[in-house]
Backbone as numpy.savetxt, mean C-alpha at the origin, in Angstrom:
# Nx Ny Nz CAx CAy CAz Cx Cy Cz
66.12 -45.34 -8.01 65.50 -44.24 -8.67 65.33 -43.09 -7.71
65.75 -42.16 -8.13 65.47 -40.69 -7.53 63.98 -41.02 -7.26
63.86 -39.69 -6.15 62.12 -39.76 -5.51 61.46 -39.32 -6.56
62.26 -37.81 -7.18 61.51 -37.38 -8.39 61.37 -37.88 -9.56
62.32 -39.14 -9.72 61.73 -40.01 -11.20 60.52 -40.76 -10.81
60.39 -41.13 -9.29 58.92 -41.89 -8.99 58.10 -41.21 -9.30
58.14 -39.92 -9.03 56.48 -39.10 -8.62 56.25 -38.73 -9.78
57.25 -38.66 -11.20 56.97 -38.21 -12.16 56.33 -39.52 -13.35
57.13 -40.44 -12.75 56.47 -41.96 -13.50 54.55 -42.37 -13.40
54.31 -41.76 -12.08 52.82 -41.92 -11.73 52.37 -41.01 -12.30
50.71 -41.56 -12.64 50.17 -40.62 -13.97 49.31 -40.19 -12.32
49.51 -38.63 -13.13 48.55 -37.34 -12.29 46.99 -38.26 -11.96
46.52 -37.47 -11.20 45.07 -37.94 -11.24 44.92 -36.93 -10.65
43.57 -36.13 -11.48 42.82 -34.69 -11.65 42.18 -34.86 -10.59
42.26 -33.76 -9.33 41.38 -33.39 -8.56 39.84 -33.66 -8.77
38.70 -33.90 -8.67 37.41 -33.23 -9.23 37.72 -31.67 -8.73
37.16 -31.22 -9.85 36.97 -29.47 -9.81 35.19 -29.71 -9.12
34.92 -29.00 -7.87 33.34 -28.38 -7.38 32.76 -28.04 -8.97
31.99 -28.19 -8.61 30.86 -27.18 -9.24 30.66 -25.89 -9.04
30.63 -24.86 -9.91 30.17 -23.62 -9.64 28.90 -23.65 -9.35
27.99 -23.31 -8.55 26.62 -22.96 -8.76 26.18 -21.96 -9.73
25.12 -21.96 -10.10 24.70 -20.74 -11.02 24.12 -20.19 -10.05
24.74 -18.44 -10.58 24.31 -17.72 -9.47 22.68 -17.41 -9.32
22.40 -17.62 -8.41 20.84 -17.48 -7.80 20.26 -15.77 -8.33
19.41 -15.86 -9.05 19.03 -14.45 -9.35 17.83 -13.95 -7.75
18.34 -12.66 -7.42 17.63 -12.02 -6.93 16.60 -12.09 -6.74
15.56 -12.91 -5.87 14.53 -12.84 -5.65 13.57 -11.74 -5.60
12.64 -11.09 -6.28 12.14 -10.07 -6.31 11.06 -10.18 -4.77
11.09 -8.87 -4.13 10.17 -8.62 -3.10 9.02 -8.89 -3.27
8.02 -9.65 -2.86 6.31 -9.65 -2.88 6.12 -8.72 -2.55
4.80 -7.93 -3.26 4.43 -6.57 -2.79 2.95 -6.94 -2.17
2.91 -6.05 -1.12 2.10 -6.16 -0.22 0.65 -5.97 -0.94
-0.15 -6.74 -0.45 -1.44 -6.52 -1.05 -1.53 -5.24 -0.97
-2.73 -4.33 -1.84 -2.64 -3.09 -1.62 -4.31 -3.20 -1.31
-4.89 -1.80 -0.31 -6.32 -1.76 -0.07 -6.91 -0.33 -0.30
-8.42 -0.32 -0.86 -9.07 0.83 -0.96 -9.48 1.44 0.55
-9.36 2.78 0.66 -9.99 3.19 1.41 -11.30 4.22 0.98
-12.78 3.86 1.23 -13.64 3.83 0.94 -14.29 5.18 1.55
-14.75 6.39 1.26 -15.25 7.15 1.68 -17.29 6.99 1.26
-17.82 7.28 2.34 -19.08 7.01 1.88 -20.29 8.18 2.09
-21.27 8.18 1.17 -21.87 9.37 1.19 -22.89 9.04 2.36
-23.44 10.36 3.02 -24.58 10.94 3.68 -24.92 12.31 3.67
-26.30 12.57 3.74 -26.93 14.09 4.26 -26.29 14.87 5.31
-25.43 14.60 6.02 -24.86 15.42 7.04 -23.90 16.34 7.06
-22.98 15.75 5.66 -21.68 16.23 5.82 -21.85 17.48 4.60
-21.32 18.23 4.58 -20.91 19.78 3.43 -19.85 19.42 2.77
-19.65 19.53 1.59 -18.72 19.78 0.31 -17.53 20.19 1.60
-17.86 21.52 1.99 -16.27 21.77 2.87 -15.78 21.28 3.97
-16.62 20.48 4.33 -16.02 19.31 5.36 -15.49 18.32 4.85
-15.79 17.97 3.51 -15.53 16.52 3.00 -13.87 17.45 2.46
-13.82 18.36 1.81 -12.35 19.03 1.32 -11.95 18.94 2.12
-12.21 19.38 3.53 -10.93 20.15 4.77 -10.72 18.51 5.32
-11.53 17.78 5.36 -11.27 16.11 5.79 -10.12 15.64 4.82
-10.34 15.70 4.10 -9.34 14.84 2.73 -8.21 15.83 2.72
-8.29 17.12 2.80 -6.72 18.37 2.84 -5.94 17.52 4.15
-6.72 17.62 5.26 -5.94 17.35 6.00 -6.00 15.84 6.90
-6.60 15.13 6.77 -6.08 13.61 6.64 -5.81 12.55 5.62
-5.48 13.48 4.02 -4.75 12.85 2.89 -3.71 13.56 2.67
-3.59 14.78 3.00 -3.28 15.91 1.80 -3.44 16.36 0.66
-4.43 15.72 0.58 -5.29 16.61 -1.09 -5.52 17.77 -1.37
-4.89 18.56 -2.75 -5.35 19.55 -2.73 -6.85 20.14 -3.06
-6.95 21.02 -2.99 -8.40 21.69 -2.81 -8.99 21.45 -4.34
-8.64 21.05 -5.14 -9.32 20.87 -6.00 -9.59 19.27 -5.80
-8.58 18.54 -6.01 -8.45 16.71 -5.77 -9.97 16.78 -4.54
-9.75 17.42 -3.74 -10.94 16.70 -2.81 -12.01 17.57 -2.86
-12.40 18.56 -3.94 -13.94 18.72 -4.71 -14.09 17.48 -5.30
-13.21 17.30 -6.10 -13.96 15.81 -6.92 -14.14 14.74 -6.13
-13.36 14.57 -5.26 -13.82 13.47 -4.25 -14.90 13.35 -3.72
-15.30 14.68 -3.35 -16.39 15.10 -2.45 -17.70 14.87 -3.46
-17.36 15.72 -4.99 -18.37 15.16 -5.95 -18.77 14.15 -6.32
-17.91 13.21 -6.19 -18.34 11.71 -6.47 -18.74 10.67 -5.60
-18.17 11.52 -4.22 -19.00 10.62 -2.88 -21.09 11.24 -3.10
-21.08 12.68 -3.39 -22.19 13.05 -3.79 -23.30 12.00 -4.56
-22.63 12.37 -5.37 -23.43 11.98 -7.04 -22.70 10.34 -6.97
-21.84 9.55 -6.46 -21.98 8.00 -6.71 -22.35 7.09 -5.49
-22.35 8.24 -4.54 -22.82 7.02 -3.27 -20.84 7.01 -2.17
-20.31 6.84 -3.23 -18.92 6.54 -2.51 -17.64 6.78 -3.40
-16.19 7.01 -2.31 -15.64 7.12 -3.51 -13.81 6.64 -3.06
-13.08 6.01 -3.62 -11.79 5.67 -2.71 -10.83 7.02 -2.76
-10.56 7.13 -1.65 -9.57 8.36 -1.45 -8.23 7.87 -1.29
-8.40 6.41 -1.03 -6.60 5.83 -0.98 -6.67 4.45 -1.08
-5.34 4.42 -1.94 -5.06 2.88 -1.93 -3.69 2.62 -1.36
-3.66 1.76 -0.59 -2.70 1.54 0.29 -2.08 0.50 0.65
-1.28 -0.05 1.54 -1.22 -1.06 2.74 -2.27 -1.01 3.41
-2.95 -2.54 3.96 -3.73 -2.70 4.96 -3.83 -1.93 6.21
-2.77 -1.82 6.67 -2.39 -1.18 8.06 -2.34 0.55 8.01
-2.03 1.06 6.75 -2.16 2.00 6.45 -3.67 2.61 6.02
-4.14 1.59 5.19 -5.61 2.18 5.13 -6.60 1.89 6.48
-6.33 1.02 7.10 -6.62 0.73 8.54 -6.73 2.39 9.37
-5.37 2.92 9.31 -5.56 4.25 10.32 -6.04 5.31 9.81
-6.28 5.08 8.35 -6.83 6.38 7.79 -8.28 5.93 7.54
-8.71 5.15 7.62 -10.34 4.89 8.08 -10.62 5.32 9.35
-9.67 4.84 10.23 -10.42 5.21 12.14 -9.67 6.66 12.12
-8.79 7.68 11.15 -8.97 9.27 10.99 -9.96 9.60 10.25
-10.64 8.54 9.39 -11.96 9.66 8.95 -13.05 9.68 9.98
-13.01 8.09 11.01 -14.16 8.01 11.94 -14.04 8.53 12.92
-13.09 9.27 13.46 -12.86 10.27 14.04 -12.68 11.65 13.97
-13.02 12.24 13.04 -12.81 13.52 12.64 -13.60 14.31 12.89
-14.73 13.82 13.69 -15.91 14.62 14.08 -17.09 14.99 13.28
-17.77 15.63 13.55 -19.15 16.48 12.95 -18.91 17.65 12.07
-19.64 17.57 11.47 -19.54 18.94 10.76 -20.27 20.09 11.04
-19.73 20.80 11.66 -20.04 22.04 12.58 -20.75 23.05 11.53
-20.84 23.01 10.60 -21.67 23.75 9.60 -22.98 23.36 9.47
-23.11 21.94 9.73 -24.69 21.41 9.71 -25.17 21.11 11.28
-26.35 21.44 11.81 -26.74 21.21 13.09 -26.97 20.27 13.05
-27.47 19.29 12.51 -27.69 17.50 12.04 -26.81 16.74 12.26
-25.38 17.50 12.01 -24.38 16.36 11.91 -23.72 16.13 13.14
-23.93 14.98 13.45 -23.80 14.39 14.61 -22.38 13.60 14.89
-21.62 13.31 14.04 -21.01 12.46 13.93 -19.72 12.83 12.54
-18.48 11.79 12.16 -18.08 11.78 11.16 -18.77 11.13 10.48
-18.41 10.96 9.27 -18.16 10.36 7.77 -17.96 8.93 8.03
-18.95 8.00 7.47 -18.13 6.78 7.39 -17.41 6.18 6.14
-16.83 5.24 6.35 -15.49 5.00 5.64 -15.04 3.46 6.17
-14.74 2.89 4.55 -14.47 1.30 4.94 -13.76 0.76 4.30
-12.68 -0.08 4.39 -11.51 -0.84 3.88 -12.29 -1.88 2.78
-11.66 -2.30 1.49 -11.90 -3.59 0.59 -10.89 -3.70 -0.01
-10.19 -4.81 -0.29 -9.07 -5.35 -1.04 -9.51 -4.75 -2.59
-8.10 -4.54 -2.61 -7.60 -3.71 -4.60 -7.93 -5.32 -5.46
-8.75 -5.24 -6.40 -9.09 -6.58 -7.30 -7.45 -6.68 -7.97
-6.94 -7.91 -7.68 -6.09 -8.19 -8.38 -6.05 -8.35 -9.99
């Protein structure tokens, strides 16, 4: 017998075919906890210290940080940012650094200001 009547007499035997995997969907990114940054009221500070604080270590405009300033007033406190940890981290130690308010002879000091986790 020819070679090719042998190889054709033997019955095939099917490879196994792999498995495809199903393709893995995209894991979506965890988003970083997010945190308040807490502005808090006292007698020391002026309406235009609390604006020119928030203009220029948020960028708020001059209206956004009247109301801020009004509600640190009239509620005791008020969040000026919600953020990353690390982010609301440096913009707390820029409000505790920002100095006195040179309009009041009293004011001795900045504004304090304090980090709390966003309620999930």
């Amino acid at each position: 017998m020819p070679a090719s009547a042998s190889a054709a007499a033997e019955p095939e035997t099917a490879l196994p075919v792999p498995e495809t995997p199903a393709p893995e969907r995209a894991a979506k990114p965890k988003r970083q906890p997010r945190y308040h940054v807490v502005l808090w009221n006292d007698d020391d500070h002026t309406y235009h210290y609390v604006v020119a604080m928030l203009q220029k270590l948020f960028g708020h405009p001059t209206e956004k940080g009247f109301q801020l300033a009004k509600q640190v007033d009239r509620q005791g406190r008020a969040i000026v940012l919600t953020t990353t940890l690390e982010h609301a981290e440096l913009k707390r130690d820029q409000i505790h650094g920002f100095g006195a308010d040179q309009m009041l002879a009293r004011s001795k000091g900045s504004m304090s200001a304090t980090i709390e986790a966003e309620p999930a």
